[in-house]
C-alpha positions in Angstrom: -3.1 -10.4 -15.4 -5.4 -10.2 -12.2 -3.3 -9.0 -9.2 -4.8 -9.6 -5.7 -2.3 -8.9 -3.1 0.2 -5.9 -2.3 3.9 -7.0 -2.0 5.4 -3.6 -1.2 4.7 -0.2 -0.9 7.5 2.5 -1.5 6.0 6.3 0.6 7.6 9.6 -0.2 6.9 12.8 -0.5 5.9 14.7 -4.0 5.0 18.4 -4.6 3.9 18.4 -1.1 1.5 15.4 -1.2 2.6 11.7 -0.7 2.9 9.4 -3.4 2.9 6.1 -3.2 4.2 3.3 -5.6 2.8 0.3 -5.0 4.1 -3.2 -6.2 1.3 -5.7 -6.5 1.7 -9.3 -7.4 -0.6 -12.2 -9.4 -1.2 -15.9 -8.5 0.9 -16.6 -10.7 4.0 -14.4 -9.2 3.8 -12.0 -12.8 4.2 -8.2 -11.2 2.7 -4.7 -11.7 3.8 -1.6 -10.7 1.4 1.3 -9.5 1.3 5.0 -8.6 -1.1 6.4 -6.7 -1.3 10.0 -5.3 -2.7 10.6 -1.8 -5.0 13.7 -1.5 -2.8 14.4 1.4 0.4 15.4 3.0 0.2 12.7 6.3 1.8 9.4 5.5 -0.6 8.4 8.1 -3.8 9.2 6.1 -1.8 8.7 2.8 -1.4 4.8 3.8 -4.8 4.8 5.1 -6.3 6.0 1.7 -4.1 3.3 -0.2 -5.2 0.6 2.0 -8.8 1.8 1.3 -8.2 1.7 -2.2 -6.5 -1.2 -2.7 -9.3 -3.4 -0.5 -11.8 -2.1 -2.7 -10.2 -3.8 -5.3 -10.1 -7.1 -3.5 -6.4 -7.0 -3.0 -5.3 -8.1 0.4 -2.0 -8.2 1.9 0.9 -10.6 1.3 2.6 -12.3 3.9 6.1 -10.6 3.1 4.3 -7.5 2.8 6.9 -4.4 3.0 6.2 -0.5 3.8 8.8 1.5 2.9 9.7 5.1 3.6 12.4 7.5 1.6 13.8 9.4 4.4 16.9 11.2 2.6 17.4 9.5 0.0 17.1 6.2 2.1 14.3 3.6 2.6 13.7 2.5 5.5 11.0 -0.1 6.8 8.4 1.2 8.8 6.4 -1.0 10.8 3.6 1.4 12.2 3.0 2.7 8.8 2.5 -1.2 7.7 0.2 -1.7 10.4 -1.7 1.2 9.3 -2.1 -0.1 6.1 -3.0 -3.2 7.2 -5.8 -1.9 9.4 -7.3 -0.4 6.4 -7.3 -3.3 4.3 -8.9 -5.4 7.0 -11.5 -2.7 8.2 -12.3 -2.3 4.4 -12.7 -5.7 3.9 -16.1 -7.0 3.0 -17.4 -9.3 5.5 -18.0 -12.2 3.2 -14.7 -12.4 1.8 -12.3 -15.1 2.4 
């Protein structure tokens, strides 16, 4: 299976350090789940790094794209983290891609 676009992304803190599960989706609609572990304890920078990451992989955002936050014990959407993320991914982007 060949994912190439982010669905949802789930921030919280670990240990000190923000983790980040990802949930990235195929052409075909199969799913796969990721973890990744920021080098950092910003959500800000943490995003950033994932949006990095995850453009480097050629995955882009989908449309219903989601950024979540667990604020005690709750998630909660955040839009400015999403439009960090976004940001990255674009900025990442190589210029030749569709």
């Amino acid at each position: 299976m060949r994912v190439d676009r982010v669905e949802q992304i789930f921030v919280r803190r670990r240990a000190g350090r923000i983790e980040l599960l990802m949930v990235l989706e195929s052409p075909a609609g199969d799913r796969e789940r990721e973890t990744l572990q920021a080098p950092t304890a910003s959500p800000e920078a943490a995003v950033r790094f994932a949006g990095v990451h995850l453009a480097r992989r050629g995955i882009v955002a989908s449309n219903r794209l989601r950024l979540r936050t667990e604020r005690g014990g709750d998630l909660v959407d955040d839009a400015h983290l999403r439009e960090v993320l976004v940001a990255a991914l674009a900025h990442e982007r190589p210029e030749d891609a569709p």
